[in-house]
C-alpha positions as CSV (number, residue, x, y, z in Angstrom):
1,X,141.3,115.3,130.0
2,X,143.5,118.4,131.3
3,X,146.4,119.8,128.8
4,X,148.7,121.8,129.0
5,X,148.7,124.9,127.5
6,X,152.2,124.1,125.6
7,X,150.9,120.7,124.8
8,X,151.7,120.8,120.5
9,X,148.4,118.4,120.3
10,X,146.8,122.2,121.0
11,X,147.8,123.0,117.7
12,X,146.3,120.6,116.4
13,X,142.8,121.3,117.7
14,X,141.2,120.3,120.8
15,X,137.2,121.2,122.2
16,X,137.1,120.3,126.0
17,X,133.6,120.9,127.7
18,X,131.9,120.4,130.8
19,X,131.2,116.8,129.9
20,X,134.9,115.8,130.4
21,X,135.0,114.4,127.0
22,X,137.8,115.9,125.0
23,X,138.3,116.3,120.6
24,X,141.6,115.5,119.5
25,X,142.3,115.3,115.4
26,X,145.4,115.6,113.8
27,X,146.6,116.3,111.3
28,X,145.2,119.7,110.7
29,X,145.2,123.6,111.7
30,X,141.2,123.8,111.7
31,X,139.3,122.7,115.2
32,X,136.8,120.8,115.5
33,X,133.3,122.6,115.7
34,X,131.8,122.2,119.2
35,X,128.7,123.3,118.1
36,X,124.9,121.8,117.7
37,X,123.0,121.8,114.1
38,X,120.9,124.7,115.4
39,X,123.0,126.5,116.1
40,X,125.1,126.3,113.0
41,X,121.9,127.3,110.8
42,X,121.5,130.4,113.2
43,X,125.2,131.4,112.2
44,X,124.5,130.9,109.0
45,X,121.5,133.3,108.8
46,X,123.9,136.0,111.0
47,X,126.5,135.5,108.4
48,X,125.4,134.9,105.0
49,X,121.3,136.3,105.6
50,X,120.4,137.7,101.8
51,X,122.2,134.7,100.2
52,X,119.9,132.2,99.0
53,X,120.0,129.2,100.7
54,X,117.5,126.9,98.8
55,X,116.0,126.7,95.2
56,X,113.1,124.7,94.4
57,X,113.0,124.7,90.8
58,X,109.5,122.3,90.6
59,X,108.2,125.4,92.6
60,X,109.9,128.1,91.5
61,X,110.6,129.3,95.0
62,X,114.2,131.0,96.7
63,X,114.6,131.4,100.6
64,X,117.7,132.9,101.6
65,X,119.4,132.0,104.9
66,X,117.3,135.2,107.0
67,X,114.2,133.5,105.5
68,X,115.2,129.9,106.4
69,X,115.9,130.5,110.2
70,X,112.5,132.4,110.3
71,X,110.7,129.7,109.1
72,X,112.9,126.7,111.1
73,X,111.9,129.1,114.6
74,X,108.2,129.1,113.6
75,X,108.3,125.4,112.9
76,X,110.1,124.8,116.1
77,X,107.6,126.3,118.7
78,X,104.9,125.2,116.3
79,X,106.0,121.7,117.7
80,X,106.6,122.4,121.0
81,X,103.4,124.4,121.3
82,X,101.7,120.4,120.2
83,X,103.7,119.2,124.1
84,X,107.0,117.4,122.2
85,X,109.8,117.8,124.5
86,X,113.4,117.4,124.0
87,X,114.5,113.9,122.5
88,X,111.5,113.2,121.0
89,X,111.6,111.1,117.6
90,X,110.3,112.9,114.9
91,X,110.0,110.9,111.8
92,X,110.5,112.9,108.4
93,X,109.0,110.7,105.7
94,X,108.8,112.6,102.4
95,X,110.5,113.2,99.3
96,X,113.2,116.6,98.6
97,X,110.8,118.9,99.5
98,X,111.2,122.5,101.2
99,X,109.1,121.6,104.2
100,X,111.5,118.5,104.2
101,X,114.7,121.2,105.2
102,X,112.5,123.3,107.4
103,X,111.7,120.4,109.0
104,X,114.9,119.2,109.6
105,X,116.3,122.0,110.9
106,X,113.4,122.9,113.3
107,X,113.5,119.6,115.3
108,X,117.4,120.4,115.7
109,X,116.7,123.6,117.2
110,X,114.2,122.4,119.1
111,X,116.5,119.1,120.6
112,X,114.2,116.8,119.2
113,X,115.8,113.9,117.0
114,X,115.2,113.3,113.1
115,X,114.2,109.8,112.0
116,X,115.3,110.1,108.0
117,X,112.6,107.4,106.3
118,X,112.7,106.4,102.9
119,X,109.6,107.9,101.3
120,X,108.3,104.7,99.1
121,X,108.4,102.5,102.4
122,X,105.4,100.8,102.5
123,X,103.3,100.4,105.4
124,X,104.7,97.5,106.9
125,X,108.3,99.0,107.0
126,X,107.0,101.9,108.3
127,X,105.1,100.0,111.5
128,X,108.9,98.6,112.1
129,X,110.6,102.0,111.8
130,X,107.9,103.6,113.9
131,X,108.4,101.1,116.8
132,X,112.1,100.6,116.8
133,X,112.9,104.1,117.4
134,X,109.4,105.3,119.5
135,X,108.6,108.0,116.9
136,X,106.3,110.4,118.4
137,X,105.5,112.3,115.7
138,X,105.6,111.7,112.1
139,X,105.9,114.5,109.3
140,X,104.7,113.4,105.7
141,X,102.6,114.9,102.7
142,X,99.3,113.3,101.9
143,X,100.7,112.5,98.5
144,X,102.9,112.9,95.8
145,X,103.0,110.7,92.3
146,X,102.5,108.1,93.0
147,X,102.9,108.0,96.3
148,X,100.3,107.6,98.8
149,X,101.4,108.4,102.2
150,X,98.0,109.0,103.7
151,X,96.7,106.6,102.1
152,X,99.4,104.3,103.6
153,X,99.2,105.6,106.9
154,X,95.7,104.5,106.7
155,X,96.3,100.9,106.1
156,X,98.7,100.6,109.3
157,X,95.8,102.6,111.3
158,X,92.7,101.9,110.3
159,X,90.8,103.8,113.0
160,X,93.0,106.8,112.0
161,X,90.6,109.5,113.9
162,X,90.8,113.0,115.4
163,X,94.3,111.6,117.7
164,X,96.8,108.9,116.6
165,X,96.3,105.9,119.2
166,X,96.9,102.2,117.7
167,X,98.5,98.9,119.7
168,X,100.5,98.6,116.0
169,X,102.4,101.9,116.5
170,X,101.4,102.5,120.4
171,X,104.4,105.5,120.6
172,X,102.9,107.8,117.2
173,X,101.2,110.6,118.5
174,X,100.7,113.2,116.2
175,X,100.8,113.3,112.3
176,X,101.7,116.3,110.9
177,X,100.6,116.3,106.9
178,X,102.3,118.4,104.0
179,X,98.8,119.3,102.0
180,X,96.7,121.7,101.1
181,X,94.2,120.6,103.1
182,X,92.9,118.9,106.4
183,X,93.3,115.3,106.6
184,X,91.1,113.2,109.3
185,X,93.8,112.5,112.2
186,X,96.2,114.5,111.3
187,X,97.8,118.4,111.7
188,X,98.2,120.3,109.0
189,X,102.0,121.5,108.3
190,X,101.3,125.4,107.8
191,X,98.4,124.7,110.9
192,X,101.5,123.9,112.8
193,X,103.0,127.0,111.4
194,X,100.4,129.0,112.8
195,X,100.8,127.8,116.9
196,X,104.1,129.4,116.9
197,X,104.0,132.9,118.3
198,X,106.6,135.8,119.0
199,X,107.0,134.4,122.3
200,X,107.6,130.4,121.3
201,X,109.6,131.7,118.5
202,X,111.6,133.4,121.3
203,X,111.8,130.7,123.5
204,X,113.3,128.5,120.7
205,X,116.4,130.9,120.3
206,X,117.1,131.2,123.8
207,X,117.0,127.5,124.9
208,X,119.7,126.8,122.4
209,X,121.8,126.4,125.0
210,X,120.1,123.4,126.5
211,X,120.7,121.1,123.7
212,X,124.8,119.8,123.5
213,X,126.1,119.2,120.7
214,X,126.8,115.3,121.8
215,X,123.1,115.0,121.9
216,X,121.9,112.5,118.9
217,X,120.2,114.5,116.6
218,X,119.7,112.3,113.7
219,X,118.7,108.4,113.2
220,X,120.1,106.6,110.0
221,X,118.4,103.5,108.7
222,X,121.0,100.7,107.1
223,X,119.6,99.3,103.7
224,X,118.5,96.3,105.6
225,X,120.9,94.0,102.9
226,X,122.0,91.8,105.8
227,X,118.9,92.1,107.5
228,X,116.0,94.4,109.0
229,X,117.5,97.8,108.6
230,X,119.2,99.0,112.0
231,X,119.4,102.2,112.9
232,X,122.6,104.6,113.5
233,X,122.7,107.3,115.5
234,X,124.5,110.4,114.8
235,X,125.5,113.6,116.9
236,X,124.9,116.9,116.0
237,X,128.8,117.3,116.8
238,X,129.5,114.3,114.2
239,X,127.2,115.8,111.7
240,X,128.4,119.2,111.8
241,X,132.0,118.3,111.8
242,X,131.6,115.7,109.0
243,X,130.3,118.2,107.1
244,X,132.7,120.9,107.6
245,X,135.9,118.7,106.7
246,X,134.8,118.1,103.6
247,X,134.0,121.8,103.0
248,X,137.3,122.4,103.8
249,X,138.8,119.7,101.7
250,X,136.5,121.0,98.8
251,X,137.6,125.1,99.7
252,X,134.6,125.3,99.8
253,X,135.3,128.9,102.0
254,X,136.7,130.4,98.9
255,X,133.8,130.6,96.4
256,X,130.3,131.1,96.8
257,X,129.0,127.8,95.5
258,X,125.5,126.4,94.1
259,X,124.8,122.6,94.7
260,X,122.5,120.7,92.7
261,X,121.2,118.3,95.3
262,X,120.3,114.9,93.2
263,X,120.5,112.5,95.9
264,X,117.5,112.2,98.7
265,X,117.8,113.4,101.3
266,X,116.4,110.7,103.7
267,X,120.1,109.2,103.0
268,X,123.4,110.1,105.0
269,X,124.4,111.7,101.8
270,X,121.5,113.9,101.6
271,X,122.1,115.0,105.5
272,X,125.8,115.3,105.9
273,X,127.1,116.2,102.1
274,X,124.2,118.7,101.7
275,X,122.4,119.8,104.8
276,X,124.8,120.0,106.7
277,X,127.7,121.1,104.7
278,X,126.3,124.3,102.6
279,X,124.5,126.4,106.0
280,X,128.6,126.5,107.3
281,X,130.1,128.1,103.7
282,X,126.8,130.1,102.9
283,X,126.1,127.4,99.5
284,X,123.0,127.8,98.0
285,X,121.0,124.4,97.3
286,X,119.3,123.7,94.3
287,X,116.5,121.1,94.3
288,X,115.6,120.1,90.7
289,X,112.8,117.9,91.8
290,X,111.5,116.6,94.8
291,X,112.3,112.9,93.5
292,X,115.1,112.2,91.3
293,X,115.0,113.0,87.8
294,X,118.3,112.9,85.4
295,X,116.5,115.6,83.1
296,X,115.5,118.0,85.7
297,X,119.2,117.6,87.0
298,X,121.2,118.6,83.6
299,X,118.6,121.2,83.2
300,X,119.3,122.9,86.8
301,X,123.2,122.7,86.7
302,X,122.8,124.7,83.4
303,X,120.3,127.0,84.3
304,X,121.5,127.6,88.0
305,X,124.6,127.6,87.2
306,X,125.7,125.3,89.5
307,X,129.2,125.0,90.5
308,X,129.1,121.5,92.3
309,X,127.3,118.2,92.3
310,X,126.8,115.3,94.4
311,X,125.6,112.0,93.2
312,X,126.1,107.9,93.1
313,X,127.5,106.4,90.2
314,X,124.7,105.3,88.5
315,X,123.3,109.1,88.9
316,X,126.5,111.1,87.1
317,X,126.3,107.7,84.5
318,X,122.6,109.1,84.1
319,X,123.9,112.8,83.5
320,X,127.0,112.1,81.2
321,X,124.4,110.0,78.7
322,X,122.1,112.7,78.5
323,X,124.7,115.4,78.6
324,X,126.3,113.6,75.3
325,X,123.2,113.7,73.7
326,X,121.9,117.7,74.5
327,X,125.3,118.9,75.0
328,X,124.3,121.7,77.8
329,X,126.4,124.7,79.1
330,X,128.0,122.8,82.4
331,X,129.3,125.4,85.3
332,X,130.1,122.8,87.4
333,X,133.8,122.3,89.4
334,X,133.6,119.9,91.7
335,X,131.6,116.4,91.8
336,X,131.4,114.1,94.6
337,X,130.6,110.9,94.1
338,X,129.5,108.1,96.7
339,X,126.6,105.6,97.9
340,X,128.0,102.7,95.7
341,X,131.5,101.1,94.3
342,X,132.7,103.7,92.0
343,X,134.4,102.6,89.2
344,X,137.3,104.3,87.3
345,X,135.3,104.2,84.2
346,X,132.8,106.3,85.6
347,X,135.2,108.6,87.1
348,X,136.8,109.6,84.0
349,X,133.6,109.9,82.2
350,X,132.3,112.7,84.8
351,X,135.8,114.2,83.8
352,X,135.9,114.0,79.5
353,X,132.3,114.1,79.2
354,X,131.0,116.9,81.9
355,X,134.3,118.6,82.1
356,X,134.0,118.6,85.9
357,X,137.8,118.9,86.7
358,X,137.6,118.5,90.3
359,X,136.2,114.4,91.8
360,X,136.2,113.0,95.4
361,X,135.0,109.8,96.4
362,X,134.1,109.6,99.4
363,X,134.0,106.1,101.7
364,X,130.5,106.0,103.3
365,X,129.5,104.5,106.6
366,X,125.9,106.0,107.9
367,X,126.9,104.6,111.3
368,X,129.9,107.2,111.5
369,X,128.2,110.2,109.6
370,X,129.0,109.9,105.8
371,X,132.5,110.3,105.2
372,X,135.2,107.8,106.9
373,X,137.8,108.4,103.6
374,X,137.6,111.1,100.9
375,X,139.6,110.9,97.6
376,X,140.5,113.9,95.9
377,X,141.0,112.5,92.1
378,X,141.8,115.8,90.0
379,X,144.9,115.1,87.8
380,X,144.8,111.6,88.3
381,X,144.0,109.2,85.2
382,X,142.5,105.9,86.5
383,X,142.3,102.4,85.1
């Protein structure tokens, strides 16, 4: 679409590119981001490099945004160096671990696409995910809890031998494993690490340029409530811009913020709200615990400090019971709360009894990247 350099809807904001599609919104003074997921985590390393990006509390580990990028690149070419090419599914199948970002952000940068899996899907659902999106590669620890992943993986391949080649899942190729050690069939994930030289590291920053930003980047799973799950997929341009409007709704550009992450981040909430919000205002994430744990949750927004939280309802019910009965030191601002019907009762609750001043409620539709509707609720009194 041509316009007219006069045109008011300028004002407003508009991103033409070579595609000949053109970004309208309105109303607003911000434009829309025309840029891809990698490329937004590269910013954020130029921009906000000694800030700490993550905290793993479980491992008692800090990577700042410098670190992050580094680690992303080596992953990257790590993956290409195993023949992936761009729009390969990658399926990331593990709880909130680091390797979990890291992964992430690598196959953005290197234009593969993200297949989010819940990690307690059992074998079964897993075949079905595998084969309705052609995942090539699969990224998973051996196990965690009481989780077996390898041991799952195992059931759906029983042959499971030095390469991944099964009728069941005909399109898995390679299975890259989270552990501290080497698993029959399967890469190890710092093995991977250790393909990637300076010159594949290299290569992965300047061939940024071949992946657009209206390239899918991300495959969302429904719950499956109305039937096998279906998948969704999302743009980096929808996931980066998502994110960024509610940044901007939340000012988030005028504080330096710390966000406990409670929600997992296999889920829309987990990609959009966290991932892909925090790299674009230099927020440092806080992981409590790989799997959710109420406890671990109070204990990090004391102890980090942290200024906002994300959750469902049942998650801040969780943290307002426990905070009434250890009556912690809360920093927190701002909570946003979504994933479920969120009732008034709950709302009000997050306001007397964790003195978070600051709510939005978000509408959630995976197949449009998170948001559709946010609710900014901070003087009102519902009922």
């Amino acid at each position: 679409m041509q316009t007219n350099p006069k045109d008011p809807v300028k004002k407003t904001g508009i991103s033409c590119h070579s595609s000949g599609l053109s970004y309208i919104h309105n109303p607003g003074v911000n434009p829309l981001r025309y840029v891809t997921i990698g490329r937004m985590i590269e910013d954020a390393a130029s921009k906000y490099g000694k800030t700490v990006a993550l905290v793993s509390m479980s491992d008692n580990i800090r990577i700042t945004y410098e670190e992050l990028l580094r680690d992303i690149d080596q992953l990257a070419a790590g993956l290409l160096s195993l023949g992936l090419v761009k729009g390969d599914r990658i399926g990331l199948w593990a709880p909130n671990f680091i390797e979990w970002v890291v992964t992430f952000f690598a196959t953005a940068r290197a234009g593969f696409i993200t297949v989010c899996l819940n990690p307690s899907c059992e074998a079964p659902e897993l075949k079905y995910f595998i084969n309705k999106c052609g995942i090539k590669a699969l990224v998973c620890p051996d196990k965690f809890k009481t989780l077996d992943f390898y041991g799952k993986l195992c059931k759906l391949i029983p042959d499971l031998g030095g390469t991944v080649q099964n009728e069941e899942v005909p399109t898995l190729k390679l299975v890259i494993m989270i552990s501290q050690q080497k698993l029959r069939g399967t890469y190890n994930y710092n093995e991977v690490l250790d393909m990637a030289d300076a010159a594949g590291m290299q290569r992965v920053k300047e061939e940024q340029w071949k992946i657009s930003p209206d390239d899918i980047c991300n495959i969302q799973f429904s719950s499956g409530t109305t039937g096998l799950p279906k998948g969704a997929c999302l743009t980096h341009f929808q996931v980066v811009n998502n994110s960024y409007q509610i940044g901007q709704l939340l000012k988030f550009e005028t504080v330096q913020h710390k966000v406990c992450v409670q929600v997992p981040l296999f889920h829309v909430f987990g990609v959009v709200a966290h991932l892909g919000l925090c790299p674009q205002f230099g927020t440092t994430m806080v992981f409590p615990t790989p799997i959710y744990n109420s406890t671990a949750n109070l204990t990090a927004l004391e102890q980090e400090r942290c200024s906002a939280v994300f959750g469902t309802p049942t998650m801040f019910v969780d943290l307002v019971n426990l905070q009434r009965k250890l009556n912690k030191k809360i920093y927190a601002t701002i909570a946003g709360m979504g994933g479920a019907p969120c009732p008034p009762s709950v709302i009000n609750s997050i306001k007397d009894g964790l003195q978070i001043k600051h709510v939005i409620v978000p509408f959630i539709i995976s197949v449009v990247a998170y948001a559709v509707i946010l609710f900014r609720l901070d003087t009102v009194r519902l009922r």
